[in-house]
PDB file with one MODEL, atoms N, CA, C and O in Angstrom:
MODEL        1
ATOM      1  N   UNK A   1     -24.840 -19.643   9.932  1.00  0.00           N
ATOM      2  CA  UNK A   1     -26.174 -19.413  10.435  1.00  0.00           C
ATOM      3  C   UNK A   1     -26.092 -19.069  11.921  1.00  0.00           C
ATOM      4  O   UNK A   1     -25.360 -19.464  12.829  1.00  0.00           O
ATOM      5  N   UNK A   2     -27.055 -18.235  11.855  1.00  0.00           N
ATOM      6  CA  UNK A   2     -26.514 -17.315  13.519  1.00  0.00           C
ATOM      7  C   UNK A   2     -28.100 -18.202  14.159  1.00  0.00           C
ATOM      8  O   UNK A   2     -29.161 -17.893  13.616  1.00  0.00           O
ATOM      9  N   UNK A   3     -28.105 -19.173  15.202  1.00  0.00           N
ATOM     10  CA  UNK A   3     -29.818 -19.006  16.225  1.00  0.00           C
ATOM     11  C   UNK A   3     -29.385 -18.290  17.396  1.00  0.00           C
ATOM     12  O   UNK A   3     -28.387 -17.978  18.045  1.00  0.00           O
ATOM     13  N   UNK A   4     -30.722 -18.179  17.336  1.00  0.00           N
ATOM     14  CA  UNK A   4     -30.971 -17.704  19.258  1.00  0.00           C
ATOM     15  C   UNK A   4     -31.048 -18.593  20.062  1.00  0.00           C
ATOM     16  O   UNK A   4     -31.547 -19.716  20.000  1.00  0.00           O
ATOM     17  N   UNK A   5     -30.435 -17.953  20.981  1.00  0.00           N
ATOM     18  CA  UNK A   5     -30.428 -19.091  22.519  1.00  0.00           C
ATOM     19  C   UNK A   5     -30.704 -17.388  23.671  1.00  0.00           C
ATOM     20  O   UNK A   5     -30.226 -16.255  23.627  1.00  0.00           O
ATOM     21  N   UNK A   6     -31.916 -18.234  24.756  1.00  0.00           N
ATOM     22  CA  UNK A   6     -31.399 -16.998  25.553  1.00  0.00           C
ATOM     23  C   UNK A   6     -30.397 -17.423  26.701  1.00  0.00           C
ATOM     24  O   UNK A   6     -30.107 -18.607  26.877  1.00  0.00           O
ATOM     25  N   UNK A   7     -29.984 -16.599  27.321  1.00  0.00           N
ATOM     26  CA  UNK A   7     -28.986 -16.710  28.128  1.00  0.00           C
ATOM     27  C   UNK A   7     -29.297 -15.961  29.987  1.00  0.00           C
ATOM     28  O   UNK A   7     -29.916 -14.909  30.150  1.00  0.00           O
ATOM     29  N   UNK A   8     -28.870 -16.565  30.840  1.00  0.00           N
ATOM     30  CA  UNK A   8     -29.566 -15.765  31.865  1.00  0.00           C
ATOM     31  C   UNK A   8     -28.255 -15.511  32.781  1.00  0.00           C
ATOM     32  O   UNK A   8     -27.415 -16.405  32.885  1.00  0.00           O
ATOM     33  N   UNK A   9     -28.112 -14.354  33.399  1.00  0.00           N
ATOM     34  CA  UNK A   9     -27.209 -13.422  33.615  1.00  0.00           C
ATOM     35  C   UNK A   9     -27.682 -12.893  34.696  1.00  0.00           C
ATOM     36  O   UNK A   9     -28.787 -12.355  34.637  1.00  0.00           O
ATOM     37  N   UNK A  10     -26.768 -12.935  36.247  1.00  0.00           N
ATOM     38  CA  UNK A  10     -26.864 -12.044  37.146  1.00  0.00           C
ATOM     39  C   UNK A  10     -26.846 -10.597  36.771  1.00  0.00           C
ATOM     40  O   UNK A  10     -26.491 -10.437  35.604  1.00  0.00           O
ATOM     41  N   UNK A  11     -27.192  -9.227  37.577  1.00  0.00           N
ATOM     42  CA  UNK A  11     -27.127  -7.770  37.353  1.00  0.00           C
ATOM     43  C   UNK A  11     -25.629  -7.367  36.834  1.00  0.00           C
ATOM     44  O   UNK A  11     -25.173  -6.682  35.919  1.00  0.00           O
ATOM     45  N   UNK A  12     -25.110  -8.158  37.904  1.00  0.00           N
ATOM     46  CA  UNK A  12     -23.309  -7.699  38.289  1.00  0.00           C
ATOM     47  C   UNK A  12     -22.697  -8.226  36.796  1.00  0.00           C
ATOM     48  O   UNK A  12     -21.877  -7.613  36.114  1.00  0.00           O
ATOM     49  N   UNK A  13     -23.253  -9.388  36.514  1.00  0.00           N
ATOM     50  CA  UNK A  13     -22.745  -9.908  35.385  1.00  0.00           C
ATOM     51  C   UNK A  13     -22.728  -9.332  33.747  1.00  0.00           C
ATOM     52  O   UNK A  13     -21.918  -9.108  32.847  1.00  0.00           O
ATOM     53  N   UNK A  14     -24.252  -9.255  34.032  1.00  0.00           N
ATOM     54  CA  UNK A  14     -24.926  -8.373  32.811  1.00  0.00           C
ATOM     55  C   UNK A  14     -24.421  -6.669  32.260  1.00  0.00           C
ATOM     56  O   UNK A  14     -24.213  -6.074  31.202  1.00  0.00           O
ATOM     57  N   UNK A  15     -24.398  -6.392  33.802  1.00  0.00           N
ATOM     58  CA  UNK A  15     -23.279  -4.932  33.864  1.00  0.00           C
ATOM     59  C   UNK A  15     -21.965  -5.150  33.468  1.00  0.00           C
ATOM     60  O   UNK A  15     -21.701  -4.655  32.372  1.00  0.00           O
ATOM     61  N   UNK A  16     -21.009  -5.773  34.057  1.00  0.00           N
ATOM     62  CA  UNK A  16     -19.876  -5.810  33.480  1.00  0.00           C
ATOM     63  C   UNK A  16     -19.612  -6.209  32.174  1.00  0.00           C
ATOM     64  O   UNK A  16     -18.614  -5.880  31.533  1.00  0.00           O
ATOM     65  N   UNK A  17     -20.500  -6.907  31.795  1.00  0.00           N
ATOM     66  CA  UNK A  17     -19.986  -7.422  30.350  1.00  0.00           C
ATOM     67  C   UNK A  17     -20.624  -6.137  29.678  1.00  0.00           C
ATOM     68  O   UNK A  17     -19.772  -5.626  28.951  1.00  0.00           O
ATOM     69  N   UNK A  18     -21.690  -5.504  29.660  1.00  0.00           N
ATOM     70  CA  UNK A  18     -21.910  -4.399  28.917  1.00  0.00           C
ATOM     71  C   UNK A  18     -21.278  -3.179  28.949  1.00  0.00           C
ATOM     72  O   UNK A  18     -21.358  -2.306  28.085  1.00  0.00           O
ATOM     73  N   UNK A  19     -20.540  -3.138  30.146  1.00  0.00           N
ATOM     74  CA  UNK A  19     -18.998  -2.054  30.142  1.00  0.00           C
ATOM     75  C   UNK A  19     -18.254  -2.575  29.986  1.00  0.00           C
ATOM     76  O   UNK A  19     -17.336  -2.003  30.574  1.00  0.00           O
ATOM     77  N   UNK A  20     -17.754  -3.759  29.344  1.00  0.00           N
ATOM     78  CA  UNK A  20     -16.462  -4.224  28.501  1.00  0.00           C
ATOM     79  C   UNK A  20     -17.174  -4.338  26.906  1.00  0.00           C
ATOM     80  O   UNK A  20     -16.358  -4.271  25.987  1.00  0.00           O
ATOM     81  N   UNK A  21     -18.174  -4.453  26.643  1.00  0.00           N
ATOM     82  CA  UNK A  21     -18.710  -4.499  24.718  1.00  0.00           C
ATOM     83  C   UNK A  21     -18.835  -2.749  25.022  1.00  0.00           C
ATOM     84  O   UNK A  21     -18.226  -2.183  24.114  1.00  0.00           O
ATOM     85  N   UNK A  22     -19.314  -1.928  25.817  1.00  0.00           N
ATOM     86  CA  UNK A  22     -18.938  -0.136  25.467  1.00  0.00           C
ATOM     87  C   UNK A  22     -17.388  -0.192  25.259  1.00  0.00           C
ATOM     88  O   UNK A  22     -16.805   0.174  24.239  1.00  0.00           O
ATOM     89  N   UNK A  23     -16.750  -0.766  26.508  1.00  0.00           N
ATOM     90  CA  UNK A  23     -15.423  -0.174  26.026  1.00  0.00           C
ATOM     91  C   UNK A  23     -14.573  -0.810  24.696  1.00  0.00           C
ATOM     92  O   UNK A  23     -13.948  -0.120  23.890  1.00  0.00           O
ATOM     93  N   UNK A  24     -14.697  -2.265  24.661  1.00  0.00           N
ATOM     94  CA  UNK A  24     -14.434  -2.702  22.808  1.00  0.00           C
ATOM     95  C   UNK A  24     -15.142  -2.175  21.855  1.00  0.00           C
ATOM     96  O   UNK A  24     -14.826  -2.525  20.718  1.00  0.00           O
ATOM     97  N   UNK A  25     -16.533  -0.990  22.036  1.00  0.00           N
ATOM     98  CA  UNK A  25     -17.537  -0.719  20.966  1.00  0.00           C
ATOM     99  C   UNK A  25     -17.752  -1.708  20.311  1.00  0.00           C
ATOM    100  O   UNK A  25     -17.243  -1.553  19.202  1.00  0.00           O
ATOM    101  N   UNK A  26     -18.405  -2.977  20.432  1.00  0.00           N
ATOM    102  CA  UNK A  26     -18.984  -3.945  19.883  1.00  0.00           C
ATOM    103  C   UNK A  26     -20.438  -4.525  20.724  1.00  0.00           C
ATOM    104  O   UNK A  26     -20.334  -4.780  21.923  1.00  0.00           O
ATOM    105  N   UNK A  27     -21.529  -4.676  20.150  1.00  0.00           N
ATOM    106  CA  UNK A  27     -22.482  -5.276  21.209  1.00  0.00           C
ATOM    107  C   UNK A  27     -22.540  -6.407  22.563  1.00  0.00           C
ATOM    108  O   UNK A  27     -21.379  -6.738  22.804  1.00  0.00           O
ATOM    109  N   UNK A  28     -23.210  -6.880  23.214  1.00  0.00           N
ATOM    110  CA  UNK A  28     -23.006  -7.418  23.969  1.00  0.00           C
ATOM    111  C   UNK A  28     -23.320  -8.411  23.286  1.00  0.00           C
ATOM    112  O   UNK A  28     -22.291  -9.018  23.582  1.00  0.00           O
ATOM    113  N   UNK A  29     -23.836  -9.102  22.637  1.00  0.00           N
ATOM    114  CA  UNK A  29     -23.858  -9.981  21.896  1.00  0.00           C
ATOM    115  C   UNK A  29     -22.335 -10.560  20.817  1.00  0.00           C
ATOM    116  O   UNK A  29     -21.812 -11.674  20.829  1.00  0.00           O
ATOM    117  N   UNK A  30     -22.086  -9.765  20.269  1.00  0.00           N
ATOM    118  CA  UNK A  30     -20.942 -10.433  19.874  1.00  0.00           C
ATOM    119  C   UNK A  30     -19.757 -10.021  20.517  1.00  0.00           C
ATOM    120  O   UNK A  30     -18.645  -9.745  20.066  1.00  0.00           O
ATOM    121  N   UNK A  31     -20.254 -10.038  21.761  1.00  0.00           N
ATOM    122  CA  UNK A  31     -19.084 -10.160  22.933  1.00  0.00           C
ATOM    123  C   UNK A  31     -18.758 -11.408  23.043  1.00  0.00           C
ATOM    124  O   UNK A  31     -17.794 -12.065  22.649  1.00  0.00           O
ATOM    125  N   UNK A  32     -20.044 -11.731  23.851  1.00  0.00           N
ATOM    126  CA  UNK A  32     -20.504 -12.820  24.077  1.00  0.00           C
ATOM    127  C   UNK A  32     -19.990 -14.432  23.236  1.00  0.00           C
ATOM    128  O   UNK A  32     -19.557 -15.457  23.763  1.00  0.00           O
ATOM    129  N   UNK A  33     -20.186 -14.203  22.127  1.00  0.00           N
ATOM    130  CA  UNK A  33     -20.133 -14.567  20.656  1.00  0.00           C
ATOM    131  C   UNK A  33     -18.229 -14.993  20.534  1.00  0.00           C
ATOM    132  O   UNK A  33     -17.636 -16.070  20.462  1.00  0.00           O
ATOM    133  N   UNK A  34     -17.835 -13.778  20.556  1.00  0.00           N
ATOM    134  CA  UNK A  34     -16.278 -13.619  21.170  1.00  0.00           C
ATOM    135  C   UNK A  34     -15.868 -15.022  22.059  1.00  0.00           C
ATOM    136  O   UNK A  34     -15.306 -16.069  21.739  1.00  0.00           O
ATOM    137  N   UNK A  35     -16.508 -14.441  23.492  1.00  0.00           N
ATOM    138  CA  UNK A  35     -15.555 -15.338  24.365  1.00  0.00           C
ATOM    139  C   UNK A  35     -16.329 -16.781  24.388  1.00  0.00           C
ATOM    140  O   UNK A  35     -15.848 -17.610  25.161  1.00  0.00           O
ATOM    141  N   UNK A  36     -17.418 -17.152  23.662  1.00  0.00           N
ATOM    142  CA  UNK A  36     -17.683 -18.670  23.591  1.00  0.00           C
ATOM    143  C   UNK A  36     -16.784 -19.005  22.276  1.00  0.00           C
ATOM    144  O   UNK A  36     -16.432 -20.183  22.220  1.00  0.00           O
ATOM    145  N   UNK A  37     -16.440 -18.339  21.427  1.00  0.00           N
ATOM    146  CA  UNK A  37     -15.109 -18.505  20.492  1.00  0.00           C
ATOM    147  C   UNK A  37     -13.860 -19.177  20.867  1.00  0.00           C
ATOM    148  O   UNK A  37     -13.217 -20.124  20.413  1.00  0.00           O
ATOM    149  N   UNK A  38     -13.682 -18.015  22.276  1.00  0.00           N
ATOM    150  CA  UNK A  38     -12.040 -18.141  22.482  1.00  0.00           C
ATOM    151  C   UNK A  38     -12.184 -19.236  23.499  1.00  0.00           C
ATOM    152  O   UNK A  38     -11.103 -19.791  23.697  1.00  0.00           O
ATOM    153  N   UNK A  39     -13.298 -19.781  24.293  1.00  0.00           N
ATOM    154  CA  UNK A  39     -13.290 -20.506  25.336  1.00  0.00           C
ATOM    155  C   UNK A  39     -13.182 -21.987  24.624  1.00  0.00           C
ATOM    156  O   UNK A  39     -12.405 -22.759  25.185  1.00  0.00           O
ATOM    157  N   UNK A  40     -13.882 -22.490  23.429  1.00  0.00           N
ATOM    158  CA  UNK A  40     -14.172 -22.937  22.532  1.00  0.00           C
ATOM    159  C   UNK A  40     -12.330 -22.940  21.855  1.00  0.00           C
ATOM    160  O   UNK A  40     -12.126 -23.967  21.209  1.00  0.00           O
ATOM    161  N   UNK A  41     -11.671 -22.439  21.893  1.00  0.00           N
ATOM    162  CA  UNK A  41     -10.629 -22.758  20.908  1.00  0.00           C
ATOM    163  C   UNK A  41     -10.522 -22.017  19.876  1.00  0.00           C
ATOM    164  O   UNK A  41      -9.333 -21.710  19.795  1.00  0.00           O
ATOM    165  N   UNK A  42     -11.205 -21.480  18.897  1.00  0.00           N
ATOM    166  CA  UNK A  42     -11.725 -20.953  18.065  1.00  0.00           C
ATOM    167  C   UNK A  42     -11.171 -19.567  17.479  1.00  0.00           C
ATOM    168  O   UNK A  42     -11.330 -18.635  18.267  1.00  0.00           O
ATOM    169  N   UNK A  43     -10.549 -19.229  16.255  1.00  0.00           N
ATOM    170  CA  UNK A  43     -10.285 -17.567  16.149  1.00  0.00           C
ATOM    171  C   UNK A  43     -11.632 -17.081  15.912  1.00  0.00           C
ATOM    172  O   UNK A  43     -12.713 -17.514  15.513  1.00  0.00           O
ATOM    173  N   UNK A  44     -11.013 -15.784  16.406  1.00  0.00           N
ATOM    174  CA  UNK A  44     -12.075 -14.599  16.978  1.00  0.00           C
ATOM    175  C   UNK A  44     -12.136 -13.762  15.308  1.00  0.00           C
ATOM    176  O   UNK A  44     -11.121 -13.359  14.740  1.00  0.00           O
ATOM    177  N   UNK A  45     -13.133 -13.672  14.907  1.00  0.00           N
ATOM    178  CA  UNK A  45     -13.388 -13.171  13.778  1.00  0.00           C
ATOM    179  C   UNK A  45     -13.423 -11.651  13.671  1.00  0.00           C
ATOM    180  O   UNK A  45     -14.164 -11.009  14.416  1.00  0.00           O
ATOM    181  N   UNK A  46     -12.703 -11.102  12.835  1.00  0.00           N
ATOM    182  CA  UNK A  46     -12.735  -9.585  12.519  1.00  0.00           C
ATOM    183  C   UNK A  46     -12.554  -8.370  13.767  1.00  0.00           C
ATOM    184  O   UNK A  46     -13.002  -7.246  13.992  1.00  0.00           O
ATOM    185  N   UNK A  47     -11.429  -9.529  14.536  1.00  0.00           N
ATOM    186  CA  UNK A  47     -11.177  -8.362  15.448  1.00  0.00           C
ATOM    187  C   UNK A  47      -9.607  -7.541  15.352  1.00  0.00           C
ATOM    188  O   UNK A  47      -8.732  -8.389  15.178  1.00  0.00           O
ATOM    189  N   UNK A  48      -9.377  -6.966  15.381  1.00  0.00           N
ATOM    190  CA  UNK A  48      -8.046  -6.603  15.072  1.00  0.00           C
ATOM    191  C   UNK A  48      -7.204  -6.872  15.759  1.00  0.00           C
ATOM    192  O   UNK A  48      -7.524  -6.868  16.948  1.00  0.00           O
ATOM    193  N   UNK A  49      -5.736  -7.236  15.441  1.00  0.00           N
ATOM    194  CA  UNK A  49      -4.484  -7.584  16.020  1.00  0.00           C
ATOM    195  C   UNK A  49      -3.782  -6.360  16.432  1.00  0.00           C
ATOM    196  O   UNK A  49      -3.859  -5.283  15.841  1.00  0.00           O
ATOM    197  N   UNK A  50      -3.226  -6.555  17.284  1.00  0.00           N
ATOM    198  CA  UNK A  50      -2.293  -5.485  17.939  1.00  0.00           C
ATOM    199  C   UNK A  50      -1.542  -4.710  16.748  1.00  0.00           C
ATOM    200  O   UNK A  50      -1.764  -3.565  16.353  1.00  0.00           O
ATOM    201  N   UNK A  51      -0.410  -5.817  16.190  1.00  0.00           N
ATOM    202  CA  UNK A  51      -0.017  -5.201  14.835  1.00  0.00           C
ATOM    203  C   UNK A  51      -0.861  -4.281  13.792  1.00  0.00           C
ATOM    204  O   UNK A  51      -0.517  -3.322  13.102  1.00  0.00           O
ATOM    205  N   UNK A  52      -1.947  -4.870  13.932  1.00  0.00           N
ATOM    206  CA  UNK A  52      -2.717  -4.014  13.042  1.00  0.00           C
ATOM    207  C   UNK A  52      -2.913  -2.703  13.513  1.00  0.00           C
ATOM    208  O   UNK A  52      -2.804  -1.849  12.633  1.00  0.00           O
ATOM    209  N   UNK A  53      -3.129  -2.360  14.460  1.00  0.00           N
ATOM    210  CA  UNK A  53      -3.000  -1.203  15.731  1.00  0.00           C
ATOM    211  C   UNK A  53      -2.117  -0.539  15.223  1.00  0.00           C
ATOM    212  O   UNK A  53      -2.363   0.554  14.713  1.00  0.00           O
ATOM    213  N   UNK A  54      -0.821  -1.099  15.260  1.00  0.00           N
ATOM    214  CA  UNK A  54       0.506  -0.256  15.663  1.00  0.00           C
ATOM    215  C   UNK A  54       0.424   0.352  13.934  1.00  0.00           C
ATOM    216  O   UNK A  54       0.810   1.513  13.803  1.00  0.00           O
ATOM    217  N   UNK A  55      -0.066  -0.395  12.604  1.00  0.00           N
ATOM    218  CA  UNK A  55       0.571  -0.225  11.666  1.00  0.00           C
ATOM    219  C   UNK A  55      -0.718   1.339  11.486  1.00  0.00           C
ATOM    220  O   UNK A  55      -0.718   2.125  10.538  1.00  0.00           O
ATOM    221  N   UNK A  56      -1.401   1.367  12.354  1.00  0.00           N
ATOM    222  CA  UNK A  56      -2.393   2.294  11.199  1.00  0.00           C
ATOM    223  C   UNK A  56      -1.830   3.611  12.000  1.00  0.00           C
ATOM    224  O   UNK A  56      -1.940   4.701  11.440  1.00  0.00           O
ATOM    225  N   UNK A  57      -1.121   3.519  13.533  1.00  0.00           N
ATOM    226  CA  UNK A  57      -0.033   4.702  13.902  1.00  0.00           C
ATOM    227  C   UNK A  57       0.534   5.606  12.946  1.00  0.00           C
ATOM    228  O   UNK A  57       0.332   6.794  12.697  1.00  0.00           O
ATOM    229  N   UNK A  58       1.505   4.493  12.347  1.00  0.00           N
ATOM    230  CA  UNK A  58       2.336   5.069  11.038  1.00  0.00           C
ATOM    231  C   UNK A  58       1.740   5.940  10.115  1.00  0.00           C
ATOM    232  O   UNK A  58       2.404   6.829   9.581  1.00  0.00           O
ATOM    233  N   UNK A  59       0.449   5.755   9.857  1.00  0.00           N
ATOM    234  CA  UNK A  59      -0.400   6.443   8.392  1.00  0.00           C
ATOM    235  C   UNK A  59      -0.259   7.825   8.564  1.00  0.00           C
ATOM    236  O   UNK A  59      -0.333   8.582   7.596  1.00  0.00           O
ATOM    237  N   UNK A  60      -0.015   8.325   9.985  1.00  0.00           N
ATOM    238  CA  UNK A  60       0.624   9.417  10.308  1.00  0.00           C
ATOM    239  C   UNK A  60       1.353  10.543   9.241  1.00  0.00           C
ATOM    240  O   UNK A  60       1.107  11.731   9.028  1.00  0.00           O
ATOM    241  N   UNK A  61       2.469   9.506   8.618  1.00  0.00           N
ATOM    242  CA  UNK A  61       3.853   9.505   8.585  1.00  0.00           C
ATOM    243  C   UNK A  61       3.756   9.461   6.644  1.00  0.00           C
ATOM    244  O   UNK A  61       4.720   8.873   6.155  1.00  0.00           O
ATOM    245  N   UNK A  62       3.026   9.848   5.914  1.00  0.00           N
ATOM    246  CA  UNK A  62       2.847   9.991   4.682  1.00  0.00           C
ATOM    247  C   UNK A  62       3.485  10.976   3.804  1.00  0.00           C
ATOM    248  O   UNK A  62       3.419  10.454   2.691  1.00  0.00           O
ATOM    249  N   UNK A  63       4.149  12.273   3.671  1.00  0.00           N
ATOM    250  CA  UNK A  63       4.991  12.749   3.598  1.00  0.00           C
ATOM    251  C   UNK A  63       4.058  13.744   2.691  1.00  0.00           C
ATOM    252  O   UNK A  63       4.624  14.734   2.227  1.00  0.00           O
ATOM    253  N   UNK A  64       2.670  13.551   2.406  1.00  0.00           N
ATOM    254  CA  UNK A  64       1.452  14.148   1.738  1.00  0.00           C
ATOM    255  C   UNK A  64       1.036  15.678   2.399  1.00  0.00           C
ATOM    256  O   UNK A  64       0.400  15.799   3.446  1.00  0.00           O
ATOM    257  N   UNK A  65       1.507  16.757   1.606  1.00  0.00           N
ATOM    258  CA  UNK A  65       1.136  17.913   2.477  1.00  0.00           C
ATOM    259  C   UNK A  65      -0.498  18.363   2.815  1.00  0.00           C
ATOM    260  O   UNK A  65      -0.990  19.362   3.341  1.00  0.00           O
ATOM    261  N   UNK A  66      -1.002  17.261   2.310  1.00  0.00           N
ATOM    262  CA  UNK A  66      -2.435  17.966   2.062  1.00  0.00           C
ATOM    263  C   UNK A  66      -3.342  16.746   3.088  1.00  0.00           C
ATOM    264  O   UNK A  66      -4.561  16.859   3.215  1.00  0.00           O
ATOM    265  N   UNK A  67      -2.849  16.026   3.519  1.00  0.00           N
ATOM    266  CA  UNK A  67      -3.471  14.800   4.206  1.00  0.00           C
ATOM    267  C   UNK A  67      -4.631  15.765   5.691  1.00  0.00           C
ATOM    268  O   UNK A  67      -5.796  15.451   5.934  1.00  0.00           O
ATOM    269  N   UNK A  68      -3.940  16.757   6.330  1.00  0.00           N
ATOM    270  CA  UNK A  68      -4.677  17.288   7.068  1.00  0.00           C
ATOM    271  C   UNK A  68      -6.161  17.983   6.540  1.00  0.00           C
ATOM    272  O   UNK A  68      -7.138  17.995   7.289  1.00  0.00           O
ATOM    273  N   UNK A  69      -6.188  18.390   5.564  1.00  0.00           N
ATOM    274  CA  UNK A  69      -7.454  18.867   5.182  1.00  0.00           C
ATOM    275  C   UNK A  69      -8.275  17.320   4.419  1.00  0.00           C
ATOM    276  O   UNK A  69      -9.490  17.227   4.244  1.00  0.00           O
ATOM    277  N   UNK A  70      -7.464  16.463   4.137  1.00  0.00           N
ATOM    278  CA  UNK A  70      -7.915  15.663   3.765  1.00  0.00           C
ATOM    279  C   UNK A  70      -8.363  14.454   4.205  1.00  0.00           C
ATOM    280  O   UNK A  70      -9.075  13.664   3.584  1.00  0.00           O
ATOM    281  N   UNK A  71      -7.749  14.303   5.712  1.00  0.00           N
ATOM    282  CA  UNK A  71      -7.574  13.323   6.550  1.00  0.00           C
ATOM    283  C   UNK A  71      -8.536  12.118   6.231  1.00  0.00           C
ATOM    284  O   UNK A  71      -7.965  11.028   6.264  1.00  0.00           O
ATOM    285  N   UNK A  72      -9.935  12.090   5.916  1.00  0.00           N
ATOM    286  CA  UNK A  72     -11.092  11.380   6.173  1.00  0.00           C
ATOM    287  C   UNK A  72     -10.501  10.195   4.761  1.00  0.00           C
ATOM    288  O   UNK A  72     -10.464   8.969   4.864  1.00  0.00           O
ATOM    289  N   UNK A  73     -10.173  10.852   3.759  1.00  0.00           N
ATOM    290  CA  UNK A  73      -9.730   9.967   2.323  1.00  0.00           C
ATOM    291  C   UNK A  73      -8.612   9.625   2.660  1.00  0.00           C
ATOM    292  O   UNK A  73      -8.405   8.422   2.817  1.00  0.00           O
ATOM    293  N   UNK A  74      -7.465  10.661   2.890  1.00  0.00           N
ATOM    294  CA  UNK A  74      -6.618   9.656   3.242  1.00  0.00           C
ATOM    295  C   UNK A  74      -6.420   8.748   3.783  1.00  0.00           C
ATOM    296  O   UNK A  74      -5.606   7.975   3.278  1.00  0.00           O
ATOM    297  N   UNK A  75      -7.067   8.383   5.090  1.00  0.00           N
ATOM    298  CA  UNK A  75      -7.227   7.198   5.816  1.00  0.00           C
ATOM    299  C   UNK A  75      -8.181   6.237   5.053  1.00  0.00           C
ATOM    300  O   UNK A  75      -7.992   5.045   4.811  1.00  0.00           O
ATOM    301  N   UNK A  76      -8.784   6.678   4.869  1.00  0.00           N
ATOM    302  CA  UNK A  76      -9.561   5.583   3.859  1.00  0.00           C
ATOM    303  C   UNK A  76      -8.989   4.664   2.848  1.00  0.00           C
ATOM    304  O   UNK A  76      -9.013   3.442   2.706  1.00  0.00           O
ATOM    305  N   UNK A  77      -8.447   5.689   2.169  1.00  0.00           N
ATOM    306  CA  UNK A  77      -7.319   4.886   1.107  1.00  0.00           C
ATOM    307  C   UNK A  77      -5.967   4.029   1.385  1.00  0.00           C
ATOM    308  O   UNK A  77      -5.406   3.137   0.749  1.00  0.00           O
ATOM    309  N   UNK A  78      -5.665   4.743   2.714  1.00  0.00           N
ATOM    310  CA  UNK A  78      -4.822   3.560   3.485  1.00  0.00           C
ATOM    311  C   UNK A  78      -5.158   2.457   3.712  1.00  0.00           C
ATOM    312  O   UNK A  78      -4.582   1.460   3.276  1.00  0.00           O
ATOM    313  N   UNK A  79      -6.394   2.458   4.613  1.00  0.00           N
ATOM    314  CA  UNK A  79      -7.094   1.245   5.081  1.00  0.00           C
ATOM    315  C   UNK A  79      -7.617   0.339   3.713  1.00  0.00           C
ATOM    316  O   UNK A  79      -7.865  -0.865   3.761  1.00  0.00           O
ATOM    317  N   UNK A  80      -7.712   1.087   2.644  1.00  0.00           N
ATOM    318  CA  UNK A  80      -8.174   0.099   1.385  1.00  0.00           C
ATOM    319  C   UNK A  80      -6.941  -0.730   0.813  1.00  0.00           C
ATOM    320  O   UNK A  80      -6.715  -1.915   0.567  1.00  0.00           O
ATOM    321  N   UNK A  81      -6.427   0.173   0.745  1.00  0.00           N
ATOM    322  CA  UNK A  81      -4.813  -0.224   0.377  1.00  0.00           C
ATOM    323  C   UNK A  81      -4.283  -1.727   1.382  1.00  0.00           C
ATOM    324  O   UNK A  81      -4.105  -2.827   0.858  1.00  0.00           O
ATOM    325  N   UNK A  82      -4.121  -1.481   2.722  1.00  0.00           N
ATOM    326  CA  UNK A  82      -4.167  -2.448   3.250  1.00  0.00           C
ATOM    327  C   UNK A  82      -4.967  -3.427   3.533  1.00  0.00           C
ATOM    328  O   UNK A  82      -4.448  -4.263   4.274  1.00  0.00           O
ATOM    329  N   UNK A  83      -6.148  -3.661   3.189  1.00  0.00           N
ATOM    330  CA  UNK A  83      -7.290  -4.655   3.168  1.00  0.00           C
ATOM    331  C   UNK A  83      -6.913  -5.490   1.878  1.00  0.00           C
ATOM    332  O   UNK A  83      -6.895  -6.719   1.944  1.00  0.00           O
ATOM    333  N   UNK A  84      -6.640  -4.889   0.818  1.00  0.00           N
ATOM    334  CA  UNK A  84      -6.522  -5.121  -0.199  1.00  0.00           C
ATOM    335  C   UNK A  84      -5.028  -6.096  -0.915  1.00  0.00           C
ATOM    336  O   UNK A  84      -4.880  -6.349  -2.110  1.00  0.00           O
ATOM    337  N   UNK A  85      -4.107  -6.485   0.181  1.00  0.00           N
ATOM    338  CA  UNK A  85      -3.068  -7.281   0.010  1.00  0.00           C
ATOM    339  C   UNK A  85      -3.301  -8.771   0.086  1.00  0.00           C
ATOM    340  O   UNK A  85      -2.361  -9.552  -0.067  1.00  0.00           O
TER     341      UNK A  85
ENDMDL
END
């Protein structure tokens, strides 16, 4: 169960954290959400691991001659493929 709380925030403050949730593309809210997580002890839910990073590099590397016209499924089916272990 998610409540509301409001929260009160200098300019400087309010700015920077909303150019760090643009640059993660996640809201400022579950930024927020984030670092009372990690401050808290807590894993950070559904954010991706570095490894996970490095492995979707590779998808590159499929040996599929047709993946370029196809790119949008192929990645898709990767990423299902790996969700799916």
């Amino acid at each position: 169960m998610i409540s509301r709380t409001m929260l009160y925030l200098d300019a400087e403050q309010l700015e920077l954290l909303k150019e760090r949730a643009r640059a993660e593309r996640v809201p400022v809210t579950e930024l927020v959400r984030r670092l009372i997580r990690q401050y808290l002890g807590q894993p950070i839910r559904g954010s991706a691991s570095a490894d996970s990073w490095a492995r979707l590099v590779g998808l590159g590397a499929s040996g599929q001659s047709e993946v370029s016209d196809q790119h949008d499924r192929a990645l898709g089916d990767a990423l299902s493929r790996e969700h799916l272990r």
